[in-house]
C-alpha positions in Angstrom: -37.2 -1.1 -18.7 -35.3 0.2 -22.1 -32.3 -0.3 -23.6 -30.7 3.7 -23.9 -28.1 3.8 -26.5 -25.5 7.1 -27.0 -24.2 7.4 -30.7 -21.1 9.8 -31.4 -22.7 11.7 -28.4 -21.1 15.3 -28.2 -21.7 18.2 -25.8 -19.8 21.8 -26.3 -20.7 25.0 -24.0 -20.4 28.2 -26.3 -17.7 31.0 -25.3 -18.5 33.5 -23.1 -16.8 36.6 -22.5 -14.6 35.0 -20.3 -14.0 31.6 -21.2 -13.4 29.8 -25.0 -15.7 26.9 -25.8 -15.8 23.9 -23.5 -16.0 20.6 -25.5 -17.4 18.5 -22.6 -18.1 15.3 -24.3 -16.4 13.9 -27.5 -17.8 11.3 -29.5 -19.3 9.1 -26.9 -20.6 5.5 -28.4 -22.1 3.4 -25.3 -25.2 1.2 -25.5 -26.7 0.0 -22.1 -28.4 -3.0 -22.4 -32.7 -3.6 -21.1 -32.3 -4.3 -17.3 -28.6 -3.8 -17.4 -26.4 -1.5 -14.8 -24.0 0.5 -16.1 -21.8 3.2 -14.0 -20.1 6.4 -15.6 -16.4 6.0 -13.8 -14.1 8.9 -13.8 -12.6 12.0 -12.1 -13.3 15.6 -12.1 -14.2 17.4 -15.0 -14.4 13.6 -17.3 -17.8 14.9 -18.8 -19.3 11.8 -17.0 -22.6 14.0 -15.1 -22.7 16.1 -18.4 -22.8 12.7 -20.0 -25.9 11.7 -17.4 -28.0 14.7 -17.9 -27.8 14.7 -21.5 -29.9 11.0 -21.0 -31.9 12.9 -18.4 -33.0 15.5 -21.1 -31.5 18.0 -18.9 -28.5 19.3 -20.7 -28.9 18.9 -25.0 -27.0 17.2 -27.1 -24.5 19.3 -29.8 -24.2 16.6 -32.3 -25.2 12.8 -32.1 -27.8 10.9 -30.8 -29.6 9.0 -27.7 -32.2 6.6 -28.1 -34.2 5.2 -25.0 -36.5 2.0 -25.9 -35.2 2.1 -29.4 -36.8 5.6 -29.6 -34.7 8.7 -30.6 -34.9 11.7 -27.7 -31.9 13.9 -28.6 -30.3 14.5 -32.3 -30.8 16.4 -34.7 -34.1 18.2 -34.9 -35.3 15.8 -32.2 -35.8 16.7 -28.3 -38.0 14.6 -25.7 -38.2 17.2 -22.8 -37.1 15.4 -19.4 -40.7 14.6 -17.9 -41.6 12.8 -21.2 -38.7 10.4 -20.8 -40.0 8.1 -18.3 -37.1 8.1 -16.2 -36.3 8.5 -12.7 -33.3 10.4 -11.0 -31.4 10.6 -7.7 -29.5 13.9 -7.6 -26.4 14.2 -5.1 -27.9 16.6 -3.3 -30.9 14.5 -2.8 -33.0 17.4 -3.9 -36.2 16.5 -1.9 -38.8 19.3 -0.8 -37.9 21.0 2.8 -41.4 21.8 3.6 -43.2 18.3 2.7 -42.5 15.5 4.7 -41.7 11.7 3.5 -45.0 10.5 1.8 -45.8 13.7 0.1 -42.2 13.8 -1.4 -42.3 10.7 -2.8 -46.6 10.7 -4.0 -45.0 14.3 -5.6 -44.4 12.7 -9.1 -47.7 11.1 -8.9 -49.4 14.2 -8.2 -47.9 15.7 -11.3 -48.9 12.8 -13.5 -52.5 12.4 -12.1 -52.5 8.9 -11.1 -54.8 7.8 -9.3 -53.1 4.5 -6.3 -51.0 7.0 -5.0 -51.6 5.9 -1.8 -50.4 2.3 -2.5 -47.7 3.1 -4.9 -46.2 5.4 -1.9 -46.4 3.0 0.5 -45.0 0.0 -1.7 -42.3 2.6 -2.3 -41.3 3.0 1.3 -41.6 -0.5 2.0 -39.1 -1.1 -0.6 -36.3 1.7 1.2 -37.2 0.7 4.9 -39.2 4.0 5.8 -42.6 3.2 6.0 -42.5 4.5 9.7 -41.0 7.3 8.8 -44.0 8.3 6.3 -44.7 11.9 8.0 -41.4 13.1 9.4 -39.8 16.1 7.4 -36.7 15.6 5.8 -34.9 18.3 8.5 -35.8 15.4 10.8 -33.8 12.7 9.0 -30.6 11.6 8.7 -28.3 11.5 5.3 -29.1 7.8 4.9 -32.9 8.5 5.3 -32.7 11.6 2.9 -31.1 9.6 0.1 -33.6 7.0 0.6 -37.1 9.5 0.6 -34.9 10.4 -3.1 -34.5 6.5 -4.0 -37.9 5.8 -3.2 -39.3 8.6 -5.2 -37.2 7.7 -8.0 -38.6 4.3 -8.3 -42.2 5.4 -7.3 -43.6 6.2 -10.8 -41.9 2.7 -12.0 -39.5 4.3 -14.7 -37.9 2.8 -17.8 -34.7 3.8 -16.4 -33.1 4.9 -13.1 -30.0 7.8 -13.2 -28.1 7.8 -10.4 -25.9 11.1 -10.2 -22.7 10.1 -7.6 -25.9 9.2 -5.0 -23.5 8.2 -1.9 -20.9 11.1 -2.0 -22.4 13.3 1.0 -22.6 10.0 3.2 -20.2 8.7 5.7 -18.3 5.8 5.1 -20.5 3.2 6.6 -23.9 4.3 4.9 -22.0 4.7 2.1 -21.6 0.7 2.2 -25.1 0.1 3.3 -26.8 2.2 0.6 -24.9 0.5 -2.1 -25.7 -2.7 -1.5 -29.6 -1.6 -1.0 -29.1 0.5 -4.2 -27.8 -2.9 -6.1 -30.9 -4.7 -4.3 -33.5 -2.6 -5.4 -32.4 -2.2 -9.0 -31.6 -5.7 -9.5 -35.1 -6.8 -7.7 -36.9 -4.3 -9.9 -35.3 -5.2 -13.2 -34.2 -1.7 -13.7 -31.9 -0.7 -16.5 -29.4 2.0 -14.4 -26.4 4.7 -15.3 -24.8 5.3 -12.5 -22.1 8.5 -12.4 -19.2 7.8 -9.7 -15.6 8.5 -9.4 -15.5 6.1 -6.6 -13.8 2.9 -8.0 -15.3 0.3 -5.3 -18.6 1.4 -5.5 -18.7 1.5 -9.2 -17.8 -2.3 -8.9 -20.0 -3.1 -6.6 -23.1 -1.8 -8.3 -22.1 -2.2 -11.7 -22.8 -4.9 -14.7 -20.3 -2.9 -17.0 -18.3 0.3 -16.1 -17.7 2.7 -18.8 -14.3 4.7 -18.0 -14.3 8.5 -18.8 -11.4 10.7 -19.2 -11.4 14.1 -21.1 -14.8 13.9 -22.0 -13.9 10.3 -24.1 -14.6 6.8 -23.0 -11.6 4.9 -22.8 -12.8 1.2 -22.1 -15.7 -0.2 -21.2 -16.1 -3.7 -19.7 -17.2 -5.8 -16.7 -14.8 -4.5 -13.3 -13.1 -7.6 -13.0 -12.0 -6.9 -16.6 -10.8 -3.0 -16.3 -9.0 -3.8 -13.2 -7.3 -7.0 -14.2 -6.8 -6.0 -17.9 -6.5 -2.2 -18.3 -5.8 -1.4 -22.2 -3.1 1.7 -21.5 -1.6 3.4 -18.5 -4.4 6.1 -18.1 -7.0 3.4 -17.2 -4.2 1.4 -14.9 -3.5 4.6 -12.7 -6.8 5.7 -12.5 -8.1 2.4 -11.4 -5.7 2.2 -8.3 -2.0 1.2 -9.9 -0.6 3.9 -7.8 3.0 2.0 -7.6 5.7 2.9 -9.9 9.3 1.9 -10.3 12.0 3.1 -13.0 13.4 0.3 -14.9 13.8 -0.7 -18.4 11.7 -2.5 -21.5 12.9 -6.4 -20.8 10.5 -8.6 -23.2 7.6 -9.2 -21.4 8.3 -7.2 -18.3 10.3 -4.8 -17.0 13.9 -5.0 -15.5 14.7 -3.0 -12.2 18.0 -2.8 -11.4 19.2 -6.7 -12.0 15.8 -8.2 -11.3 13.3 -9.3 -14.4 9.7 -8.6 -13.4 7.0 -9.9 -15.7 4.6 -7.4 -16.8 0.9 -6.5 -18.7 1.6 -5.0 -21.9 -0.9 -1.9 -22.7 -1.4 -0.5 -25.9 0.9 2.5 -24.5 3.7 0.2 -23.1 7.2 1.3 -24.9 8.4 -1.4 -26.8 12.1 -0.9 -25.6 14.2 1.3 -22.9 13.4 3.0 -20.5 9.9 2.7 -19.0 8.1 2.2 -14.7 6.8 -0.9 -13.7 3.8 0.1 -11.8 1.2 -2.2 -9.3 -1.3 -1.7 -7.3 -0.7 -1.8 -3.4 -2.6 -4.9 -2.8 -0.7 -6.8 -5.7 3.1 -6.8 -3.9 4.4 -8.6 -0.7 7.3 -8.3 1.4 10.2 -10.8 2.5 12.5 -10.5 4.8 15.2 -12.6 2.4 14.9 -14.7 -0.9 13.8 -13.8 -4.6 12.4 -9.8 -5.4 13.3 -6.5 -5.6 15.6 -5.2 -2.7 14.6 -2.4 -0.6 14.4 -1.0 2.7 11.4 0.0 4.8 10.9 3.5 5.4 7.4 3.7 7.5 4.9 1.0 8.7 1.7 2.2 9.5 -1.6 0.7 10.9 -4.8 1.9 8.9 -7.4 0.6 10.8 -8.0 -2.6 8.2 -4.4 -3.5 7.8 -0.9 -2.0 7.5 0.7 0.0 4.6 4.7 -0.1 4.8 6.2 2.7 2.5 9.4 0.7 1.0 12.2 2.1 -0.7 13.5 0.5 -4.0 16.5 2.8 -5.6 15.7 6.1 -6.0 11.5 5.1 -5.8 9.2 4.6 -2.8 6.0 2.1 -3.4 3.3 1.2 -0.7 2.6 -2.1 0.1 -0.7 -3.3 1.9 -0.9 -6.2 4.4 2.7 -6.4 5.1 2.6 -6.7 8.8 5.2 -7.5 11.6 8.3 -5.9 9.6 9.8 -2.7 11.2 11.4 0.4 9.8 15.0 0.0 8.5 14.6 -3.4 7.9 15.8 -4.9 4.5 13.1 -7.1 2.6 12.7 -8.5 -0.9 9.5 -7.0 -2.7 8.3 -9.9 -4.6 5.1 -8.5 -7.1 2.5 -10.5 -8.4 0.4 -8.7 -10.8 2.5 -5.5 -12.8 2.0 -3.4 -16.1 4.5 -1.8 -18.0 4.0 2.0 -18.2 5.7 5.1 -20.0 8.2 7.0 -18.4 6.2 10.1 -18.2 3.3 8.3 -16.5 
């Protein structure tokens, strides 16, 4: 285990012919504690993977600094090449050899540092990602699931300071992806493991996670436990990203928002306008429906059943929001949309 600690990290890819520089990452500052799990949260393009490989030693840093175990391996006139780093990785495209079958792709980073167990370190590895009895079978003859395990458990066989975890569950289905995030949390949490873990998947970041660092544009915008980015987003980019998908036009009124004649209390972020117009915005879950009494007026406009629950698309003035779990009310009807957890947000957002 080791702590891994990024100071003023930045990453630019020259011009080419074709394209002007590409500042990736700008000033990252993120320290990730010994035994501690950390996920890189963001969309497309955040500089989150760059972010990972540059602790991987496969991408170099342009200016700053990362440390693993207190030890400097990227900065100025320093590079640690990857296989010196003592860490292990699990690539999104599994990236396990075709023509060797389970044991030999996961004894492969033994092999290439001469130990001498292999045998027993394999087999504890297998144990550990429920495929001992799949030991000889190709991968061509495994499932998705079974892949990304054979990539787990060779990961973890050569017992690394740290695990990186590059968006492991995006190729699965929805069910393994469930199933190998909770084994994932397991494993790294019965090993001691410090982890990064790159996602842009919100649930699974906080369902694997100690801390999540949010990326956007290559920065990080907030870093905290999930509980805390979710319930206390600092400004409007970190609210919408992390599922406040709601918004309605209304005006500044102290601490809320007023739509139409109705005062809503409201989160402040450090972006809020302090006065006229601005949206209330909320997060499907955080609103309910009533078919008289105290709220928002509106109308419902479609009621659908998504296989967990229903979502009921309600108009309020000139806006539509979505509300979850508001069964047994039918289209046309009037309600009251009473919310209970809303930030204010700029106009533009």
């Amino acid at each position: 285990m080791a702590e891994v600690a990024l100071v003023g990290v930045h990453k630019r890819f020259p011009a080419s012919g074709v394209s002007p520089e590409n500042h990736v990452v700008r000033g990252v500052d993120l320290t990730i504690g010994d035994g501690e799990v950390v996920c890189l949260l963001g969309g497309s393009g955040c500089g989150k993977t760059t972010t990972l490989r540059m602790i991987a030693g496969l991408d170099t840093v342009s200016d700053g600094r990362i440390s693993i175990g207190g030890v400097a391996v990227s900065g100025p006139g320093v590079f640690v090449p990857p296989e010196r780093r003592r860490l292990g990785m699990v690539f999104q495209s599994y990236a396990i050899w075709p023509h060797l079958d389970v044991f030999e792709n996961v004894a492969f980073p033994l092999r290439m540092l001469g130990t001498n167990d292999i045998a027993a370190r394999v087999d504890a590895a297998l144990a550990a990602v429920r495929l001992t009895a799949l030991a000889r079978r190709k991968p061509s003859a495994l499932s998705g699931g079974q892949q990304q395990r054979v990539a787990i458990a060779r990961a973890l066989v050569a017992e690394p300071r740290v695990l990186l975890l590059d968006e492991p569950l995006s190729n699965l289905d929805a069910n393994l992806r469930h199933e190998l995030r909770d084994e994932i949390r397991q494993l790294v949490r019965r090993a001691g493991l410090t982890a990064v873990l790159v996602t842009h998947d919100q649930e699974e970041a906080s369902a694997v996670a100690d801390r999540i660092a949010l990326m956007d544009q290559g920065r990080i915008t907030q870093v905290g436990p999930p509980r805390e980015l979710f319930e206390a987003p600092r400004t409007s980019a970190v609210a919408l990203f992390l599922g406040v998908s709601n918004r309605l036009t209304g005006e500044r009124d102290g601490a809320g928002v007023r739509v139409g004649d109705v005062h809503v209390p409201a989160m402040i972020l450090e972006d809020s306008p302090a006065s006229g117009p601005c949206r209330l915005g909320f997060r499907p879950g955080a609103a309910r429906l009533v078919a008289s009494g105290p709220g928002l007026p509106g109308v419902v406009e479609e009621a659908l059943w998504t296989g967990t629950g229903a979502r009921v698309t309600v108009r309020i003035g000139g806006d539509r929001v979505v509300v979850d779990g508001a069964g047994g009310v039918a289209v046309g009807a009037s309600v009251s949309l009473q919310v209970d957890a809303a930030f204010v947000l700029p106009c533009a957002s």
